[in-house]
C-alpha positions in Angstrom: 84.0 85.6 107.8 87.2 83.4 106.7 89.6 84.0 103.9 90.0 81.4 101.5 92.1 80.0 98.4 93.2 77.4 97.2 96.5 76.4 96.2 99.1 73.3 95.3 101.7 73.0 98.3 105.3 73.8 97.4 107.5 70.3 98.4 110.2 70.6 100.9 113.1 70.0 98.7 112.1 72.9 96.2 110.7 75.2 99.1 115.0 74.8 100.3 116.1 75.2 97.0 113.9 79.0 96.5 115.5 79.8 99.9 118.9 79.4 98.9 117.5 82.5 96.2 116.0 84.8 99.0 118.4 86.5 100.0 120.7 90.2 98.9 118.0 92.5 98.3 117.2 95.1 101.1 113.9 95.9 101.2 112.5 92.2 100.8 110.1 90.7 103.0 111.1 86.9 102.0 108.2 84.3 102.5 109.3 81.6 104.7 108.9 77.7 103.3 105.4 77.3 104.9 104.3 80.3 103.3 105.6 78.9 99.6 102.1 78.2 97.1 101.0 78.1 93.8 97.4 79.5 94.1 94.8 78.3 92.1 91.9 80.6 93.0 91.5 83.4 95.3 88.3 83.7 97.2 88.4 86.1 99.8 86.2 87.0 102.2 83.7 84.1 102.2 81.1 83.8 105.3 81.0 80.1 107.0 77.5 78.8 104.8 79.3 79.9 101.5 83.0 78.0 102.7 81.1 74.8 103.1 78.8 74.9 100.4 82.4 75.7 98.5 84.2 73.3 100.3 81.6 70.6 98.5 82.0 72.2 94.9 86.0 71.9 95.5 85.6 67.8 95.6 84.0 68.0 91.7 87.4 69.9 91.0 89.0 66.8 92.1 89.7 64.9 89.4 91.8 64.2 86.2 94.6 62.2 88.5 97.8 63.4 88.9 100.2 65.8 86.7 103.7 68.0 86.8 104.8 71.4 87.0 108.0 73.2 87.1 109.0 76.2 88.3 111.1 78.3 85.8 112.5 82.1 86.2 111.8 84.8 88.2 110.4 88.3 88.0 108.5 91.2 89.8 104.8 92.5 89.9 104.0 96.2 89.7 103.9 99.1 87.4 106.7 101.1 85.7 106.9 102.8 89.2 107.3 100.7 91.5 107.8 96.7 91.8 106.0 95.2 95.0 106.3 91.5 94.4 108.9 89.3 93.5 107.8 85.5 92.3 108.6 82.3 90.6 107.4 81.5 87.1 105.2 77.9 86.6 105.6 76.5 83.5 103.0 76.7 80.7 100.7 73.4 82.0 97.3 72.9 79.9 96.6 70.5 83.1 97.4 73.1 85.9 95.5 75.6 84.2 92.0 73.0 83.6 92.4 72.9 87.7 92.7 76.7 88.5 89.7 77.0 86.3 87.7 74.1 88.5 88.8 75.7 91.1 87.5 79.0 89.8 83.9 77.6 89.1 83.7 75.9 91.9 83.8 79.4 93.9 81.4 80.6 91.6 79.0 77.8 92.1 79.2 78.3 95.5 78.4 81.6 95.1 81.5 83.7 95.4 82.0 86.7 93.7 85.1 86.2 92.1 88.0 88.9 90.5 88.2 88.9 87.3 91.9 88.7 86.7 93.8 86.3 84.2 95.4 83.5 85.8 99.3 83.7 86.2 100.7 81.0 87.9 103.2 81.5 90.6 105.1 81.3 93.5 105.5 84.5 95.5 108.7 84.5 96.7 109.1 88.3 98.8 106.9 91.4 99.2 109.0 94.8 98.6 108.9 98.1 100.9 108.2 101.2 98.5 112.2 102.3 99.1 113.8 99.0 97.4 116.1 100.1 94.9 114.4 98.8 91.1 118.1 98.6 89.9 119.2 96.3 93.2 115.4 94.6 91.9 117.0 93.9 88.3 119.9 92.8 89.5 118.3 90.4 91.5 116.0 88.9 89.0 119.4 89.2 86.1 121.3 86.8 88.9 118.1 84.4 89.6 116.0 84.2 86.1 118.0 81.0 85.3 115.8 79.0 87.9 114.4 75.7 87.0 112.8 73.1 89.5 113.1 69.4 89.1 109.0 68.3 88.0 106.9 68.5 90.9 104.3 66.0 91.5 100.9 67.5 91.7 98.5 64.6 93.3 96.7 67.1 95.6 95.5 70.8 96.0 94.2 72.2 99.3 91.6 74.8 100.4 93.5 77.1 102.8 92.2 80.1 104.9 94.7 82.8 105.3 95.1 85.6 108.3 96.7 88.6 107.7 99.1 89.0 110.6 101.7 91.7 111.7 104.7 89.5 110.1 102.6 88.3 106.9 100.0 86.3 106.3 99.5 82.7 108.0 98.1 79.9 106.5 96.4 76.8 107.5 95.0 73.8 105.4 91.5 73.6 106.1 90.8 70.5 103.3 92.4 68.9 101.2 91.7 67.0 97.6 92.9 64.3 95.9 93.2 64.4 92.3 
């Protein structure tokens, strides 16, 4: 069994500019550069028959040619308890969201049972311990909500598996598409 997604790579030169943001909050667990993604659809576990017959749907999602996004504010998954993600906005993008829904069917042609969850676009920028403070949380998203990213060019999405490791989660391009 692998773990699959796929996702749009964050460029270098924005991946230095969200670092520059990670950073006085105790209690986060920032994602390093490599680690920096805007998912498009998550597949899970998905045995080696069922990644290659989805690795073949993935090429039909591969059209429509290139398009921008930007990144713009920040904010925190979770419920009124407890906050356990921070992340990066996406714009609003009719075209971004026509490829996460692609993405999406390719999965289920290929006969992956997929979560039925609303499609947010994002970058996840830290994972919180239980203890972080939520007013050192609003404070941190009050000093950072004014981000905005230059347009980022998006020619290409990859299908990456992901292994959950002691230090987070490691990822490694398995394919990638050319839109």
């Amino acid at each position: 069994m692998i773990r699959l997604f796929t996702a749009l790579p964050i460029p270098h030169d924005v991946a230095e500019t969200l670092a520059r943001r990670q950073s006085g909050l105790p209690g986060a667990k920032w994602r390093s550069g490599e680690q920096l993604h805007v998912t498009l659809a998550f597949y899970g576990e998905v045995d080696e028959r069922r990644a290659d017959d989805l690795a073949s749907e993935l090429q039909r999602a591969a059209t429509g040619g290139a398009f921008e996004i930007a990144l713009s504010g920040v904010g925190a998954f979770g419920d009124s308890h407890r906050s356990h993600t921070l992340w990066a906005g996406v714009e609003r993008s009719e075209r971004l969201s026509v490829l996460a829904n692609r993405c999406r069917a390719a999965g289920e042609r290929a006969g992956v049972v997929m979560e039925k969850r609303d499609y947010r676009p994002h970058v996840t920028l830290a994972y919180l311990k239980t203890q972080t403070n939520p007013d050192r949380i609003g404070a941190w998203i009050t000093g950072h909500n004014l981000l905005h990213s230059p347009p980022i060019r998006v020619d290409r999405f990859g299908l990456y598996s992901s292994v959950l490791a002691h230090d987070g989660s490691q990822y490694e391009l398995e394919q990638e598409y050319f839109l």
